[in-house]
C-alpha positions as CSV (number, residue, x, y, z in Angstrom):
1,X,0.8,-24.9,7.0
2,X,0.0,-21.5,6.0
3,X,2.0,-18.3,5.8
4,X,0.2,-14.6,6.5
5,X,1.3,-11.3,6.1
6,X,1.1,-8.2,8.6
7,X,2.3,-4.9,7.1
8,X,2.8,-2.3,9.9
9,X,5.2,0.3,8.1
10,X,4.2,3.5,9.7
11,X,1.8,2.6,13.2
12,X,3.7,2.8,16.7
13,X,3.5,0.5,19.3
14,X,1.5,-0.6,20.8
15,X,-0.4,-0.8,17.5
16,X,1.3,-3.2,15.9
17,X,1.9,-5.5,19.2
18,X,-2.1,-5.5,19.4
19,X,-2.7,-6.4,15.7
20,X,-0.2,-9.1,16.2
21,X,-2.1,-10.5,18.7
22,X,-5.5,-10.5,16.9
23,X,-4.1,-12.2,14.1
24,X,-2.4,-15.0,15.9
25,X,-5.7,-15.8,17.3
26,X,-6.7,-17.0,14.3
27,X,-3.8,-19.1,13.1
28,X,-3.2,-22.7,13.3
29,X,-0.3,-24.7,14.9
30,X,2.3,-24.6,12.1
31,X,1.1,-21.4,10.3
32,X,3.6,-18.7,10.4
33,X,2.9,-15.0,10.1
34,X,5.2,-12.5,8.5
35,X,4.8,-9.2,10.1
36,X,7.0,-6.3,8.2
37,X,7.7,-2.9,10.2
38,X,9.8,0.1,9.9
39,X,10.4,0.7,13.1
40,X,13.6,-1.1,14.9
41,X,12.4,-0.4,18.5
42,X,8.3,-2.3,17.4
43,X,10.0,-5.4,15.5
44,X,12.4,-6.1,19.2
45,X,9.3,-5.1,21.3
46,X,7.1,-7.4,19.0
47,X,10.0,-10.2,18.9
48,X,10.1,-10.1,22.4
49,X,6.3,-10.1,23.3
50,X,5.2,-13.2,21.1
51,X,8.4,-15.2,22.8
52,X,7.1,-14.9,25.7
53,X,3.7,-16.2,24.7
54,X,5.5,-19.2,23.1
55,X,6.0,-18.8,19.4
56,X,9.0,-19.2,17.7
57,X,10.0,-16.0,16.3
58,X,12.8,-14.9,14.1
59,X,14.0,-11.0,13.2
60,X,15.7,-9.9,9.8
61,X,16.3,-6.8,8.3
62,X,14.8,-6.8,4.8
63,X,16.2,-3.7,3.5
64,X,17.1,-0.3,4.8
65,X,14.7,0.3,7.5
66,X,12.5,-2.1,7.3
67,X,12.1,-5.6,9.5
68,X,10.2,-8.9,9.0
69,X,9.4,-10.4,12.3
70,X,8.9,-14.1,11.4
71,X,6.5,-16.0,14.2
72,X,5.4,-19.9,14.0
73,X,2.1,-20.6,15.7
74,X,3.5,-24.0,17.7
């Protein structure tokens, strides 16, 4: 298992959906992929759009303002 990092403080959707996307395509089953945002409205929209594909995904707020959007590739 490996864990990756997606930093998308500051780009609006759908930016960060789409470079979500691309990066899950290259993970394994089991790797997990941390994506951090600023944006309250992108980390829900993001949550929402990987559920759907079937990842587990997880939301927390880090700090003030920011999220980490926590997906598993299953």
């Amino acid at each position: 298992m490996a864990v990756y990092r997606l930093d998308t403080c500051g780009e609006m959707c759908p930016i960060p959906i789409v470079r979500t996307k691309v990066k899950l395509k290259e993970l394994k089953p089991g790797d997990m992929l941390i994506v951090t945002s600023d944006h309250s409205c992108t980390s829900q929209s993001l949550a929402e759009t990987v559920q759907k594909m079937g990842y587990r995904v997880e939301v927390m707020g880090v700090s003030h303002g920011i999220w980490e959007v926590i997906i598993e590739k299953v």
